[in-house]
N, CA, C and O atoms as CSV, one atom per row, in Angstrom:
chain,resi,resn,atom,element,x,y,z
A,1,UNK,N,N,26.004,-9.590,-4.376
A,1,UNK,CA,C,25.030,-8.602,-3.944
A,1,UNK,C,C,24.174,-8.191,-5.146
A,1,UNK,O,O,24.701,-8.078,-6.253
A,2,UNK,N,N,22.821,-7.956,-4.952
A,2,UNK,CA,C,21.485,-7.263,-5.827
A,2,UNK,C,C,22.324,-6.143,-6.572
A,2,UNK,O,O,23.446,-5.816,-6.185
A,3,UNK,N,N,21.708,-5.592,-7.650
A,3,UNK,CA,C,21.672,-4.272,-7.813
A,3,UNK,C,C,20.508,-3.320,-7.188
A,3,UNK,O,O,19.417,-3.653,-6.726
A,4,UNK,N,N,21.061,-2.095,-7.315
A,4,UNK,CA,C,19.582,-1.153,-6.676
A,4,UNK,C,C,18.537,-1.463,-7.457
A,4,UNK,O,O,17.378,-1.559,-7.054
A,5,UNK,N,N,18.895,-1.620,-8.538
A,5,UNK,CA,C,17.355,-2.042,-9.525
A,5,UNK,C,C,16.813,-3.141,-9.020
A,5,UNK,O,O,15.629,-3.165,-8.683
A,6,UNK,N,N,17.463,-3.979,-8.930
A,6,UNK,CA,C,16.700,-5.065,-8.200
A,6,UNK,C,C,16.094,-4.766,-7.087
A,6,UNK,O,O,14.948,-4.318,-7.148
A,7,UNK,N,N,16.567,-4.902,-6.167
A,7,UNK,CA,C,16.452,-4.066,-5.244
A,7,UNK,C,C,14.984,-3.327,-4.821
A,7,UNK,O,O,14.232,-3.482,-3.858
A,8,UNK,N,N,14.952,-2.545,-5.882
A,8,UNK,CA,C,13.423,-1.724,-5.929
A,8,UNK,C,C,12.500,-2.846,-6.462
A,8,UNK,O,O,11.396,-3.146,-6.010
A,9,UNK,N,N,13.125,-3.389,-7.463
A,9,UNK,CA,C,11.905,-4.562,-7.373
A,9,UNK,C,C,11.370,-5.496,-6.793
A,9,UNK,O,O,10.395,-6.160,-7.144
A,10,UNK,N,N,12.258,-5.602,-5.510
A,10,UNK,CA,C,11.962,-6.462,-4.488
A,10,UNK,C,C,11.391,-6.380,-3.168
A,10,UNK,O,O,10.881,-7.098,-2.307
A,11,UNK,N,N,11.835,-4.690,-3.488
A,11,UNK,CA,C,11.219,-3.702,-2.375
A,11,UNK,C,C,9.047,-3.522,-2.660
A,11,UNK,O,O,8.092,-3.599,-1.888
A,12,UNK,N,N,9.210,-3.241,-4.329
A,12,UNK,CA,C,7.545,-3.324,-4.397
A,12,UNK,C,C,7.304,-4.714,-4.323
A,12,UNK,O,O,6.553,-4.833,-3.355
A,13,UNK,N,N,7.505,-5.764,-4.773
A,13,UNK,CA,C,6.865,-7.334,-4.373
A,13,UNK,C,C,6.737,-7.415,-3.242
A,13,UNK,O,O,5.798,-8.094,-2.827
A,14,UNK,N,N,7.795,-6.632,-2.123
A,14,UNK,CA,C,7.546,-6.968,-0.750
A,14,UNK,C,C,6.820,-6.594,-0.099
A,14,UNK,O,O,6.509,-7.175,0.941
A,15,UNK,N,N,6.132,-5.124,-0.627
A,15,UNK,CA,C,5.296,-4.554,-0.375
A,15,UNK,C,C,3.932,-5.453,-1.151
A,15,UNK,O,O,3.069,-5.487,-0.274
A,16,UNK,N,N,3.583,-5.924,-1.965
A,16,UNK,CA,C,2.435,-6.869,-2.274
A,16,UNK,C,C,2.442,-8.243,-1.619
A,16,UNK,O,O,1.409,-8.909,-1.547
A,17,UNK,N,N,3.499,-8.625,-1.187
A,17,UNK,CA,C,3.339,-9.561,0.029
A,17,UNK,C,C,3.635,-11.028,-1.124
A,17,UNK,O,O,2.934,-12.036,-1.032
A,18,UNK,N,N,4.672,-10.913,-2.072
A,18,UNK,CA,C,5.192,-11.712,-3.169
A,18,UNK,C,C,6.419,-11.860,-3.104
A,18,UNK,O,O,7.044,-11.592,-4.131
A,19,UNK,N,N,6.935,-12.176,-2.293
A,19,UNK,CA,C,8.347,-11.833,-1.930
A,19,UNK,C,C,9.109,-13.570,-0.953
A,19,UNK,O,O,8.855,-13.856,0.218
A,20,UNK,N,N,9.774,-14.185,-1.661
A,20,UNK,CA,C,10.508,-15.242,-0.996
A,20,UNK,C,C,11.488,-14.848,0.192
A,20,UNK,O,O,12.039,-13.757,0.335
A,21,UNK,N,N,11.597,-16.043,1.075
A,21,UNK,CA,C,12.692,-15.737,2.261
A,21,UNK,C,C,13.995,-15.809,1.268
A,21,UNK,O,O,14.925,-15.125,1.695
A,22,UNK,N,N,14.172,-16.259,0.454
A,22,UNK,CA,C,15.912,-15.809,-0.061
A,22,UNK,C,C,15.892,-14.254,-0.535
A,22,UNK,O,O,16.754,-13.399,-0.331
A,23,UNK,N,N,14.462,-14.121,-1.336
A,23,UNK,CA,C,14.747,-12.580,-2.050
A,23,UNK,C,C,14.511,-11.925,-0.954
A,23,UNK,O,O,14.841,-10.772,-1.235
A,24,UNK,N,N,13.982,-11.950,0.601
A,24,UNK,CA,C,14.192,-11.347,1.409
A,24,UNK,C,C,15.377,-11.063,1.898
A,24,UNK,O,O,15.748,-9.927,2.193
A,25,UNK,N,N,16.115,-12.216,2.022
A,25,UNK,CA,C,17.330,-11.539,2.828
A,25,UNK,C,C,18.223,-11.361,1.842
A,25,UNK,O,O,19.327,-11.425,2.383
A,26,UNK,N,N,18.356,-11.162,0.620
A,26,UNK,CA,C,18.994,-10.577,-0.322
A,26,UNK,C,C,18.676,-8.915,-0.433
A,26,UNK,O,O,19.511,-8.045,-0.680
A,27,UNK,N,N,17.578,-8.771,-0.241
A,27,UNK,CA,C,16.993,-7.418,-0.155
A,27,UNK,C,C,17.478,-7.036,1.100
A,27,UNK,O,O,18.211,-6.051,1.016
A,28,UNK,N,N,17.267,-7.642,2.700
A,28,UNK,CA,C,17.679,-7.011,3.924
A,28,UNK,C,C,19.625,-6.580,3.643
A,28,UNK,O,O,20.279,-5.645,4.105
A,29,UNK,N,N,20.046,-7.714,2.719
A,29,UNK,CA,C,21.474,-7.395,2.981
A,29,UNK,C,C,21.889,-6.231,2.045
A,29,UNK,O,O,22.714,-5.427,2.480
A,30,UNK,N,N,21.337,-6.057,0.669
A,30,UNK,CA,C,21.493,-5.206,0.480
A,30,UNK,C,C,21.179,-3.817,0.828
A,30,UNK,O,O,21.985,-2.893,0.720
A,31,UNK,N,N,19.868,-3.698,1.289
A,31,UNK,CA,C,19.395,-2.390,2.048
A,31,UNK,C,C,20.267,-1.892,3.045
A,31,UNK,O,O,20.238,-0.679,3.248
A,32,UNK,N,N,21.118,-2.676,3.775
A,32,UNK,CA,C,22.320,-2.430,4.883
A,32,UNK,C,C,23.127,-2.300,4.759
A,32,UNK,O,O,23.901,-1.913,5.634
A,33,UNK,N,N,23.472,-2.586,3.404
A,33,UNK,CA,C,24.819,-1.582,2.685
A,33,UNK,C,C,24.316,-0.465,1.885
A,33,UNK,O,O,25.111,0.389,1.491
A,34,UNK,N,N,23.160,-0.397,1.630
A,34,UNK,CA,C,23.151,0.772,0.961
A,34,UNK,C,C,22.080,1.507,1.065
A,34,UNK,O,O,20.927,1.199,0.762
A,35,UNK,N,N,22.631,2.860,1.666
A,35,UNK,CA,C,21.621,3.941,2.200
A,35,UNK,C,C,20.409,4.752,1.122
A,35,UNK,O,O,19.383,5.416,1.270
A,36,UNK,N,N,20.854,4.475,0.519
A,36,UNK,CA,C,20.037,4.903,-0.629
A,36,UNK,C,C,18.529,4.110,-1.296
A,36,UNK,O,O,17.451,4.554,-1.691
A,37,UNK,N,N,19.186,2.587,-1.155
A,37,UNK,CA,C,17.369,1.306,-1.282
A,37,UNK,C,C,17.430,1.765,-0.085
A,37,UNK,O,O,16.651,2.714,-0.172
A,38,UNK,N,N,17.892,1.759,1.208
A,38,UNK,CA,C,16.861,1.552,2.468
A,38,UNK,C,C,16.133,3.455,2.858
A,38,UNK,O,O,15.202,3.715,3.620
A,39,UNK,N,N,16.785,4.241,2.208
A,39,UNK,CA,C,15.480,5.057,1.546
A,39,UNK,C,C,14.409,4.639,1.447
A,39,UNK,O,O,13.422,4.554,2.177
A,40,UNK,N,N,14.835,4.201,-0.159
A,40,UNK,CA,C,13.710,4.250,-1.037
A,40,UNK,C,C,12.512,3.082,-0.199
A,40,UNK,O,O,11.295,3.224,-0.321
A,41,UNK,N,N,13.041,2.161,0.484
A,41,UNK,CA,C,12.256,1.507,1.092
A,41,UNK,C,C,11.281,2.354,1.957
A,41,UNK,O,O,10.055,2.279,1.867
A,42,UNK,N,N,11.831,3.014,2.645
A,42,UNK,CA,C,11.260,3.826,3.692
A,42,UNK,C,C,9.772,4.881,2.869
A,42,UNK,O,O,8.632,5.153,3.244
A,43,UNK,N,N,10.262,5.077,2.124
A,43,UNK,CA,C,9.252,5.795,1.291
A,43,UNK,C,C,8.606,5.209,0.505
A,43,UNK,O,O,7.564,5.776,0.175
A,44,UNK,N,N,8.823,4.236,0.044
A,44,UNK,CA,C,7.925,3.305,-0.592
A,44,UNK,C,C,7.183,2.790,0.297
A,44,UNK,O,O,6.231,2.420,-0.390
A,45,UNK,N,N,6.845,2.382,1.801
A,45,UNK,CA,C,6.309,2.113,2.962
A,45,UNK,C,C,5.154,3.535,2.777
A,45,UNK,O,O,3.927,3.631,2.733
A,46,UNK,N,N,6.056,4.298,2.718
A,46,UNK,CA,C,5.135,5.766,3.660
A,46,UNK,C,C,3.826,6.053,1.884
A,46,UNK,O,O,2.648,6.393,1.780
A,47,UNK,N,N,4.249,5.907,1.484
A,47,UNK,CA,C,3.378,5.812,-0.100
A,47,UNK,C,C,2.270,4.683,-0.009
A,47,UNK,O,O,1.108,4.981,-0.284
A,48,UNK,N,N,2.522,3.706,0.277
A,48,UNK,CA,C,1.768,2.806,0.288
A,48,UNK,C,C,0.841,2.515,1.345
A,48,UNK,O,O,-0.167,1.814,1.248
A,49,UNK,N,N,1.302,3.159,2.445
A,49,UNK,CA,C,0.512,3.029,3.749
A,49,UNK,C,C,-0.815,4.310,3.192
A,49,UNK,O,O,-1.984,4.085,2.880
A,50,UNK,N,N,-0.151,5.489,3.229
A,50,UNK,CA,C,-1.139,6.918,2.392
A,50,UNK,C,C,-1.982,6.106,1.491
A,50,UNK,O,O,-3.164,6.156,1.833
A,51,UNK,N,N,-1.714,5.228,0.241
A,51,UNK,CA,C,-2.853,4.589,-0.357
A,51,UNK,C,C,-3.673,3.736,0.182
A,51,UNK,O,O,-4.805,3.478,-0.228
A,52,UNK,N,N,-3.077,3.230,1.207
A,52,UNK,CA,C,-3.946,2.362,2.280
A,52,UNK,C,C,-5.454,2.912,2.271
A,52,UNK,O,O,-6.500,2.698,1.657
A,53,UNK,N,N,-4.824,4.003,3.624
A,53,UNK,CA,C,-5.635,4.972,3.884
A,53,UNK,C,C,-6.638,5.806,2.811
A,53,UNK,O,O,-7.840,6.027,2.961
A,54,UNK,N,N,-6.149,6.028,2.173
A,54,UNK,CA,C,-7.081,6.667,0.913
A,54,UNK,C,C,-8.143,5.573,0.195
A,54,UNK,O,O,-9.224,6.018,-0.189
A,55,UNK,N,N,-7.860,4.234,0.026
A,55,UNK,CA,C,-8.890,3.445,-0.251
A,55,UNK,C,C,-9.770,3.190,0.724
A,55,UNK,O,O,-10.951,2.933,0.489
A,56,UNK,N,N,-9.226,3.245,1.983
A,56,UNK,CA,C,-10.124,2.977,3.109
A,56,UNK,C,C,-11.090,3.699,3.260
A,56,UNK,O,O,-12.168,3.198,3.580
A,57,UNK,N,N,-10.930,5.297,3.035
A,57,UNK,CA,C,-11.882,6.354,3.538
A,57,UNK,C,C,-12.591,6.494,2.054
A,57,UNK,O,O,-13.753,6.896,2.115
A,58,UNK,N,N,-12.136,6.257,0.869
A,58,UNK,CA,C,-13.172,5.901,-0.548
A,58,UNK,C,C,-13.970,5.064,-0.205
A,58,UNK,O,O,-15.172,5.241,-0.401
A,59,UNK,N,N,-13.375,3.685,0.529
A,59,UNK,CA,C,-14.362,2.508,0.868
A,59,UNK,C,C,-15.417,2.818,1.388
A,59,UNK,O,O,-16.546,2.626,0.937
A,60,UNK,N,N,-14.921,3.642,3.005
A,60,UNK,CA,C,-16.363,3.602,3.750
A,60,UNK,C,C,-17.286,4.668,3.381
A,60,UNK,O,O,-18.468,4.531,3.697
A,61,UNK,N,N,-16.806,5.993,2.587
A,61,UNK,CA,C,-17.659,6.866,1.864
A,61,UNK,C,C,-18.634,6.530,1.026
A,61,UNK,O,O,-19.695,7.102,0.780
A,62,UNK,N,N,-17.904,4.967,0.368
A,62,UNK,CA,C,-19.275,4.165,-0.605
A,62,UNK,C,C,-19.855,3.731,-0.229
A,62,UNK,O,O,-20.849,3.384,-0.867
A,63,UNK,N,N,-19.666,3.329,1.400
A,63,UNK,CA,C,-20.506,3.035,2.023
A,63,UNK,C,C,-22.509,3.707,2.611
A,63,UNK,O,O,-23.595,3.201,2.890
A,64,UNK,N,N,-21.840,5.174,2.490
A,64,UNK,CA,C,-22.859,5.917,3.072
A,64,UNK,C,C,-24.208,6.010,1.829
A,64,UNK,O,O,-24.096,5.540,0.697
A,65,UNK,N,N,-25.062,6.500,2.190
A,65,UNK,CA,C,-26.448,6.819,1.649
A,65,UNK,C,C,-26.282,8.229,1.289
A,65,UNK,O,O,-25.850,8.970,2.172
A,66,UNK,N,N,-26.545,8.708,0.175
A,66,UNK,CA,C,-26.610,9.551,-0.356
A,66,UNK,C,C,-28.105,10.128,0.192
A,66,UNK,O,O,-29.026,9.340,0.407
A,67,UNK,N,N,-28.290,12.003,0.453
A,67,UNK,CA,C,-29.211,12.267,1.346
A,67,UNK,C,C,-30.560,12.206,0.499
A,67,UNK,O,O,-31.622,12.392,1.094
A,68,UNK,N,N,-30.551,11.916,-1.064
A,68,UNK,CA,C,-31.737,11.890,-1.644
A,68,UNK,C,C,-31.806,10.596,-1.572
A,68,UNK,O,O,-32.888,10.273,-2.061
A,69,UNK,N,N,-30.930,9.206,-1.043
A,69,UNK,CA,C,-31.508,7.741,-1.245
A,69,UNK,C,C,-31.840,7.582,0.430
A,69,UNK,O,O,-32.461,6.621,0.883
A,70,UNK,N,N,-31.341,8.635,1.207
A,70,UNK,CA,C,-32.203,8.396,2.194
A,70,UNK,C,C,-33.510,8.954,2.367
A,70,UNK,O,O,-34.329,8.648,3.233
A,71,UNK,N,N,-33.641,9.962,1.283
A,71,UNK,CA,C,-35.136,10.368,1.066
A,71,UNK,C,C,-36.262,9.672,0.699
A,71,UNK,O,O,-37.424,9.632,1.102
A,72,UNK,N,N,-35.511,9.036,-0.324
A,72,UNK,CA,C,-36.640,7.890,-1.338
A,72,UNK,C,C,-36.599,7.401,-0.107
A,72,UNK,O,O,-37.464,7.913,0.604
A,73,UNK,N,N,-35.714,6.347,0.607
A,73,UNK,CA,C,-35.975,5.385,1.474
A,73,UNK,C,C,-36.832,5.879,2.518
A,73,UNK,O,O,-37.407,4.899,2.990
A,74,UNK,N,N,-37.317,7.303,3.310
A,74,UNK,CA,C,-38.181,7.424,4.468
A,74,UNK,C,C,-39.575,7.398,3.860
A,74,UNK,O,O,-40.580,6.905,4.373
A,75,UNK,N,N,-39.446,8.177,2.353
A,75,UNK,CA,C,-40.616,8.637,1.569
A,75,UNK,C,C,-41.525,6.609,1.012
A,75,UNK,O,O,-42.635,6.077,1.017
A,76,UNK,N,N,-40.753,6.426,0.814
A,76,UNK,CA,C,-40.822,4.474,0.154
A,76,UNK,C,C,-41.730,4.156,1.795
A,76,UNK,O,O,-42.704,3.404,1.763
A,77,UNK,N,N,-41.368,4.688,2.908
A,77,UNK,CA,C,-42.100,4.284,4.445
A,77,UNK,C,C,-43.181,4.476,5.031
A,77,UNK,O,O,-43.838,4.103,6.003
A,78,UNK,N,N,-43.196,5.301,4.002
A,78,UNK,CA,C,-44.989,6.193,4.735
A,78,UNK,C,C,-45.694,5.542,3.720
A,78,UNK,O,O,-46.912,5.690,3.623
């Protein structure tokens, strides 16, 4: 069996989507004996999903026009 240290490190690779089917189910078996990684898993999920979200709504905010570049842009029309 992993250690918890490991463990957590297999838990963030898995979360970057770097993660092999052996270090997977080395990670599933250990998380099922021990309540404590399948925590930290759980919260390492709920952390990472929140940064999701937070780049997403930075993203589409960079998206928008600032109300003086929509000024130039009506003023640039006439």
């Amino acid at each position: 069996m992993i250690s918890c240290k490991k463990a957590t490190e297999l838990t963030e690779r898995k979360n970057l989507g770097d993660l092999g089917f052996i270090e997977s189910k080395k990670l599933r078996f250990h998380s099922n004996m021990c309540k404590a990684c399948m925590k930290y898993q759980r919260q390492s999920d709920v952390i990472d999903q929140a940064l999701e979200q937070i780049q997403n709504v930075q993203a589409r905010d960079q998206l928008q026009l600032s109300d003086v570049k929509k000024k130039e842009i009506i003023l640039s029309c006439r």
